[in-house]
C-alpha angles and dihedrals in degrees: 000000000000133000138270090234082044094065097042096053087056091049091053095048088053096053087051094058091042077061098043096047113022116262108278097044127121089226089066091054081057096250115137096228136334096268088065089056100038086054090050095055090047091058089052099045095052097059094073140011106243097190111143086355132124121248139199119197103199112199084012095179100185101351093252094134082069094054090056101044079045079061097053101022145048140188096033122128107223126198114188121192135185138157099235108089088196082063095036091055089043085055106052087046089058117040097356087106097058118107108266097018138145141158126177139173110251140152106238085200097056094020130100105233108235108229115265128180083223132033121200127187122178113179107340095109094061107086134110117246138159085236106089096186094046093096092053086047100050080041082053094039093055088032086066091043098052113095087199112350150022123195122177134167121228125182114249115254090200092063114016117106114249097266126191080231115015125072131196122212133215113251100218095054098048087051096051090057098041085058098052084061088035119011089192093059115136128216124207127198134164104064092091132014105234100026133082137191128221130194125195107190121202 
């Protein structure tokens, strides 16, 4: 689990960037333009049909992976958390008025993930901590709430920039540990260069 100081120090960073880029902005999320998060989504969104499923967007930011699967989908409910309130409000202005739709502010860390036929996880695991396992722990905790399927994003160790916040991951090893929960998990690389994908079937 992370630390209190931890947290906040991700809070703060956030904020800054809200400052430092105006509130709304993928920037603030930390993305370096809109085209690194659309290709991430895009990733996501090709590992499963969601049609008529259930999803949970854990460390949701503004809700805009719910505009693109809107784009791709129907018929899905969708629930997005994240720990920052200033997200969380961008969020509900924006797509809190779309059928089936929820967002709430929640700690992933302290919170009881609701069930969802689909997880979904863009970015959270990409912070720095002094807990090494608490990646593997948060990739256990939305396995077992995935009624078919988990995909998360990691940096890629092999390629990101060292960063005072942000921590890259080795591939392989995610990927030992994913299969011991689903032997049938896929990795995807190639659409970044210092990003990978990893999916956990039920």
């Amino acid at each position: 689990m992370m630390t209190l100081i931890e947290k906040a120090t991700i809070i703060h960073y956030h904020r800054h960037r809200i400052a430092e880029f105006d509130g709304g902005t993928v920037e603030a999320l930390g993305y370096r333009n809109s085209d690194s998060q659309i290709k991430r989504f895009a990733t996501l969104a090709a590992l499963a049909s969601i049609n008529g499923c259930s999803v949970l967007d854990v460390g949701c930011g503004h809700g805009d992976l719910k505009a693109y699967l809107d784009l791709h989908y129907h018929g899905f409910s969708y629930v997005g958390i994240d720990q920052m309130a200033e997200f969380i409000m961008q969020a509900r202005e924006r797509y809190g008025q779309r059928p089936n739709c929820y967002f709430c502010v929640a700690d992933a860390d302290l919170t009881e993930l609701p069930q969802a036929d689909h997880v979904f996880a863009s970015g959270m695991l990409a912070y720095r901590g002094e807990d090494e396992h608490h990646a593997f722990a948060m990739i256990e905790k939305m396995y077992c709430a995935a009624g078919r399927m988990l995909a998360f994003n990691m940096l890629d160790a092999a390629t990101f920039p060292p960063h005072p916040l942000l921590t890259g991951h080795d591939a392989a090893t995610v990927m030992d540990f994913c299969r011991q929960l689903s032997p049938g998990a896929r990795l995807v690389r190639g659409y970044l260069e210092d990003d990978f994908t990893v999916a956990m079937y039920k």
